[in-house]
PyMOL commands that place a pseudoatom at each C-alpha (Angstrom):
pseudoatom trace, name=CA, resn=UNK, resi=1, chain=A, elem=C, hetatm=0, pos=[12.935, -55.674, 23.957]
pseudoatom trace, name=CA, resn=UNK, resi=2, chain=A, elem=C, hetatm=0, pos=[9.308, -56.176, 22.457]
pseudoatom trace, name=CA, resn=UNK, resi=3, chain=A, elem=C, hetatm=0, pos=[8.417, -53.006, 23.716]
pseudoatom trace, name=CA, resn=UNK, resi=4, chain=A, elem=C, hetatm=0, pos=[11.439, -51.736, 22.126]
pseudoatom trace, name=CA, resn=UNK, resi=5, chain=A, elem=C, hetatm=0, pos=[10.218, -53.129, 18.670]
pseudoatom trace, name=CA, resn=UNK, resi=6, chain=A, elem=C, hetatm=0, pos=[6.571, -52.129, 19.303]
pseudoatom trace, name=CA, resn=UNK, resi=7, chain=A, elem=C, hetatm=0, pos=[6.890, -48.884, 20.047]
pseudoatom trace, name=CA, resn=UNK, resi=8, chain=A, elem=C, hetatm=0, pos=[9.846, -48.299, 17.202]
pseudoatom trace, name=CA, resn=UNK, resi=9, chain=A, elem=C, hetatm=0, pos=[6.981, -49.751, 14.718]
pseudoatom trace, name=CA, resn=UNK, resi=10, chain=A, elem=C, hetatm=0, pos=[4.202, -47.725, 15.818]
pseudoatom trace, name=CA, resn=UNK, resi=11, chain=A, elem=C, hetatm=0, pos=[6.442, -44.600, 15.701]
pseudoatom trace, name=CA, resn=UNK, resi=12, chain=A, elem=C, hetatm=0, pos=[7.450, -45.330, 12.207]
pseudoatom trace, name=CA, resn=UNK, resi=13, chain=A, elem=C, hetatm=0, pos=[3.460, -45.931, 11.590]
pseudoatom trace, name=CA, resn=UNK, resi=14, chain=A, elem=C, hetatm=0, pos=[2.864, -42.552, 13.017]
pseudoatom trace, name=CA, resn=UNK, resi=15, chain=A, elem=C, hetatm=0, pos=[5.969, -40.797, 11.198]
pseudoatom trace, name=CA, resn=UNK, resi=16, chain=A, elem=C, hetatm=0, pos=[4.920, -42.391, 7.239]
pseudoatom trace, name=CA, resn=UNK, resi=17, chain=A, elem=C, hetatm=0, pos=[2.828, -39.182, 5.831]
pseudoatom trace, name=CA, resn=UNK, resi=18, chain=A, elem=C, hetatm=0, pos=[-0.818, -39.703, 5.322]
pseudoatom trace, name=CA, resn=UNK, resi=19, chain=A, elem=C, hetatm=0, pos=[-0.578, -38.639, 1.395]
pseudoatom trace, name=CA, resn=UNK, resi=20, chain=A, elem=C, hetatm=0, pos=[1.427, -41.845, 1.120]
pseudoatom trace, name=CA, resn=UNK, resi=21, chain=A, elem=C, hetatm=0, pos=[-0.816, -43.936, 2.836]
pseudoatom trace, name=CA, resn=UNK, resi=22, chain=A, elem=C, hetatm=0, pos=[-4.074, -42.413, 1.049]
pseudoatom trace, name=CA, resn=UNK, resi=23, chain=A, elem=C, hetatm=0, pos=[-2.497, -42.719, -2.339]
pseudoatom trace, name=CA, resn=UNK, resi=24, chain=A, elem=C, hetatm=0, pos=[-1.417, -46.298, -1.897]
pseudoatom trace, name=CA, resn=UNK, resi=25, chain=A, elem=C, hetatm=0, pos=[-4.190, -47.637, -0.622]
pseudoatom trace, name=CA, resn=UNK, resi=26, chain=A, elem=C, hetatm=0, pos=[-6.532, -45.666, -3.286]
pseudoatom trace, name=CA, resn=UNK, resi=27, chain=A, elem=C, hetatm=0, pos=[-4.188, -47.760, -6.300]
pseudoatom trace, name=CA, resn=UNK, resi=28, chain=A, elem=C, hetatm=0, pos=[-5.297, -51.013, -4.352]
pseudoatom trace, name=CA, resn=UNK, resi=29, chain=A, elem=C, hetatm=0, pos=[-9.445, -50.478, -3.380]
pseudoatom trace, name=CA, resn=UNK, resi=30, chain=A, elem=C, hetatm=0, pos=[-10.344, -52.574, -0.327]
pseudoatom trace, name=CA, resn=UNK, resi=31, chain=A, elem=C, hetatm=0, pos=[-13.881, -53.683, 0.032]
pseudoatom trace, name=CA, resn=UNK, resi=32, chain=A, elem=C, hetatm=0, pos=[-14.939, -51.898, 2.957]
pseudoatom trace, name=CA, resn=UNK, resi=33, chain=A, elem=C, hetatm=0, pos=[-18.236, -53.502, 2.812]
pseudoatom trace, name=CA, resn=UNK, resi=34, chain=A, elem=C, hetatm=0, pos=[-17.133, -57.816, 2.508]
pseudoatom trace, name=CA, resn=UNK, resi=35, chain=A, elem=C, hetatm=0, pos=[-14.107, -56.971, 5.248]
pseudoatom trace, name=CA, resn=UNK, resi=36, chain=A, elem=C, hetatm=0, pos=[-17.128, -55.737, 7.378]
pseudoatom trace, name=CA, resn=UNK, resi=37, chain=A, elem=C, hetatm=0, pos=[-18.217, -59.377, 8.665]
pseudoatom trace, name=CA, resn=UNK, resi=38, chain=A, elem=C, hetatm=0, pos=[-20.997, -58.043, 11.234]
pseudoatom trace, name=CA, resn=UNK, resi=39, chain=A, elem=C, hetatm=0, pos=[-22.320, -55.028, 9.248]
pseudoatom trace, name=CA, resn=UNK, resi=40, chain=A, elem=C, hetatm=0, pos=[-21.133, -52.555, 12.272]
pseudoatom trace, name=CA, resn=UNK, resi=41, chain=A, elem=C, hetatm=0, pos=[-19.551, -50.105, 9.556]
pseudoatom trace, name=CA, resn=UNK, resi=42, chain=A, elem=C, hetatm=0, pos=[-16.136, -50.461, 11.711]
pseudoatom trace, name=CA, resn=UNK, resi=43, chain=A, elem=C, hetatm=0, pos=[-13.596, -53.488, 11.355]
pseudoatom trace, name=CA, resn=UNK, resi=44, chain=A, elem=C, hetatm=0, pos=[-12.156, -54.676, 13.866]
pseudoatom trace, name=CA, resn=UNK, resi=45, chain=A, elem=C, hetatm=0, pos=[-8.970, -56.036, 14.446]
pseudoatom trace, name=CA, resn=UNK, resi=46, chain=A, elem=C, hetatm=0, pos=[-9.794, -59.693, 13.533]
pseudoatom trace, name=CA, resn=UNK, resi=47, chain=A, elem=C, hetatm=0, pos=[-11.718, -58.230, 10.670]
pseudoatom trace, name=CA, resn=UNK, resi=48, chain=A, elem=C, hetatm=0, pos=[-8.940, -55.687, 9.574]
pseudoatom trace, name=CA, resn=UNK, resi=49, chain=A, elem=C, hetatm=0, pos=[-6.569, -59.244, 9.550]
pseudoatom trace, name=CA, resn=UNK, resi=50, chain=A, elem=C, hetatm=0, pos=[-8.947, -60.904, 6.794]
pseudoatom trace, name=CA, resn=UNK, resi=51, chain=A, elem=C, hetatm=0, pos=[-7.095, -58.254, 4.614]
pseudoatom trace, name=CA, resn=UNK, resi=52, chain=A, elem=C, hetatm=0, pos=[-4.044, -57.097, 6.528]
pseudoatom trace, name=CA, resn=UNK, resi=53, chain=A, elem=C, hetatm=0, pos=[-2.418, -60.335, 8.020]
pseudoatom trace, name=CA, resn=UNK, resi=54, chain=A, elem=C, hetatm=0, pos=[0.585, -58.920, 9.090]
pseudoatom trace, name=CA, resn=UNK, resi=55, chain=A, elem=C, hetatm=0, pos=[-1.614, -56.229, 11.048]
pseudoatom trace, name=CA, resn=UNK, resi=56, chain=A, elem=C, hetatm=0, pos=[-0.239, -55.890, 14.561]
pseudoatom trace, name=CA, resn=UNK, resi=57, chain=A, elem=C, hetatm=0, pos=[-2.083, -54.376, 17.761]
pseudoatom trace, name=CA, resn=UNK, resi=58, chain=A, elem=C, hetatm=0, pos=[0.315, -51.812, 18.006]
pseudoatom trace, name=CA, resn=UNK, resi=59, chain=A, elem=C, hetatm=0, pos=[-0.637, -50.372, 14.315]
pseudoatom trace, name=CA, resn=UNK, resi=60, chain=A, elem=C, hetatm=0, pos=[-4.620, -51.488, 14.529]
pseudoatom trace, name=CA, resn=UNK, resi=61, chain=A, elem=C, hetatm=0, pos=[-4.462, -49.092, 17.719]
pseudoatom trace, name=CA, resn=UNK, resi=62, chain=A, elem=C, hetatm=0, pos=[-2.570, -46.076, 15.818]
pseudoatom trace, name=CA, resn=UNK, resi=63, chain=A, elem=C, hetatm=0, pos=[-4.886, -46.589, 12.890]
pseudoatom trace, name=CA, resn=UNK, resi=64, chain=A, elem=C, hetatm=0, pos=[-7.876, -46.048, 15.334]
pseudoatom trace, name=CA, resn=UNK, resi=65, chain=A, elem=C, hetatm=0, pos=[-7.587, -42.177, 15.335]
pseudoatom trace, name=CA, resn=UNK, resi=66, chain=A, elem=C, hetatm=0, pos=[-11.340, -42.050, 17.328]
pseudoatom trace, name=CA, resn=UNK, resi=67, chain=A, elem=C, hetatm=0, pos=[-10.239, -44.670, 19.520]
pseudoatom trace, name=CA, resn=UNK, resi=68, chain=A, elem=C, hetatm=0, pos=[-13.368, -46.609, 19.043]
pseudoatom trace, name=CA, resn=UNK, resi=69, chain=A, elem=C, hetatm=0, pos=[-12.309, -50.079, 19.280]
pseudoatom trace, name=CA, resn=UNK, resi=70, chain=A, elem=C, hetatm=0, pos=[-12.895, -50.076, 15.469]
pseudoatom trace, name=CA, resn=UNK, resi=71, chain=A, elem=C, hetatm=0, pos=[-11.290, -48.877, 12.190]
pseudoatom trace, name=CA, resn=UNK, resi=72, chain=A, elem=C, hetatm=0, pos=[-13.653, -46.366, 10.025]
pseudoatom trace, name=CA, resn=UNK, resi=73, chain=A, elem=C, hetatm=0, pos=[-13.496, -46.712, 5.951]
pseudoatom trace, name=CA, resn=UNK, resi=74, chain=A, elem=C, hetatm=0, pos=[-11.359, -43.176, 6.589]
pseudoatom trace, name=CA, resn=UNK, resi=75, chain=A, elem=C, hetatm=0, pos=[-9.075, -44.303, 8.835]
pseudoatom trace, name=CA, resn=UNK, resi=76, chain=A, elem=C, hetatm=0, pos=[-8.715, -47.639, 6.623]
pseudoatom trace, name=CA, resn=UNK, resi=77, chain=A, elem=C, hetatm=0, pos=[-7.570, -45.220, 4.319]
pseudoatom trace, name=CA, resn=UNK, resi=78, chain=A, elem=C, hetatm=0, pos=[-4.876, -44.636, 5.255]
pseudoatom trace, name=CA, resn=UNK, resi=79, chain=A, elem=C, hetatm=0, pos=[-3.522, -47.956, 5.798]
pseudoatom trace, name=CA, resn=UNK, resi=80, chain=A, elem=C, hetatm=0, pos=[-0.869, -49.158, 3.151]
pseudoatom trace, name=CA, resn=UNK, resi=81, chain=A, elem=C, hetatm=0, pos=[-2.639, -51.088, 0.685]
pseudoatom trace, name=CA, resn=UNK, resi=82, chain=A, elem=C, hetatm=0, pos=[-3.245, -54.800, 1.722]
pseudoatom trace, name=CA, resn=UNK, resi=83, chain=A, elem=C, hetatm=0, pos=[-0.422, -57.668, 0.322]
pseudoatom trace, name=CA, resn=UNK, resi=84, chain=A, elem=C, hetatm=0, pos=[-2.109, -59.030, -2.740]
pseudoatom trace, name=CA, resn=UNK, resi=85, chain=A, elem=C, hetatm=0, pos=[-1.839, -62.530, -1.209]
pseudoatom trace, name=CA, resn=UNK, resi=86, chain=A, elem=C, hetatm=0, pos=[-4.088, -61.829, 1.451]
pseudoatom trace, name=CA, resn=UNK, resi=87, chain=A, elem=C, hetatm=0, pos=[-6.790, -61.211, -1.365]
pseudoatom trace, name=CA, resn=UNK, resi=88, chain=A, elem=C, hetatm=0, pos=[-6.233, -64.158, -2.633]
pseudoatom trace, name=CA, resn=UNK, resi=89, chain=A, elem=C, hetatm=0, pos=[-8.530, -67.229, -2.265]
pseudoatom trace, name=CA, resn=UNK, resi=90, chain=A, elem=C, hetatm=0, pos=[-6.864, -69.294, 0.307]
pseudoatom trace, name=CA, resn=UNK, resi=91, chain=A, elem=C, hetatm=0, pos=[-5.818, -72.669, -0.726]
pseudoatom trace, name=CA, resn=UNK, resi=92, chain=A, elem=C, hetatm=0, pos=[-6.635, -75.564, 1.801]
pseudoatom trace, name=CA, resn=UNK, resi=93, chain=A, elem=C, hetatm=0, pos=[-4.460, -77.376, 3.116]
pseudoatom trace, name=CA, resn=UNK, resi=94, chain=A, elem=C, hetatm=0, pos=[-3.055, -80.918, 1.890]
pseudoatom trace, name=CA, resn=UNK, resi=95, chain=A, elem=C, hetatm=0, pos=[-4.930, -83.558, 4.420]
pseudoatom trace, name=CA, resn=UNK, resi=96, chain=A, elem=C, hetatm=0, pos=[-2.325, -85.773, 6.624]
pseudoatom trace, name=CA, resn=UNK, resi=97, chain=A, elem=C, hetatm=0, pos=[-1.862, -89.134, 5.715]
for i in range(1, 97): cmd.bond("trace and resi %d" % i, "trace and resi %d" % (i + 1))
show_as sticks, trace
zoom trace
């Protein structure tokens, strides 16, 4: 069944035109450059989770058009544009009493 879901999601990943993609992201800039924790000018998938949380293997791996183990600033292009929460400064948590 999870291969069921996961291959139904990447499909749909695959099947949502570029255009869309590009023209989303480009109304929400990501900072390439602070995503890029290790300076390798790639992000991988932890690093492509700092902004996409939701990111799943499945869609890191269709993003990854050279199949380089790492996500480009073209092909994180074409990503839909991050959740705004996930830019947001995270709150810590409440400490147990």
């Amino acid at each position: 069944m999870h291969k069921i879901i996961a291959t139904a999601a990447t499909l749909l990943l695959l099947a949502t035109p570029t255009a869309v993609f590009a023209q989303a992201a480009a109304s929400t800039p990501v900072d390439f450059g602070a995503l890029d924790d290790n300076s390798s000018g790639g992000l991988d998938m932890a690093e492509a989770q700092t902004a996409w949380p939701a990111l799943t293997q499945d869609q890191f791996i269709a993003a990854d058009n050279d199949k380089s183990g790492s996500l480009s600033e073209d092909e994180v292009a074409v990503l839909p544009p991050p959740s705004p929460a996930s830019q947001a400064t995270p709150v810590p948590a409440a400490p147990k009493m």
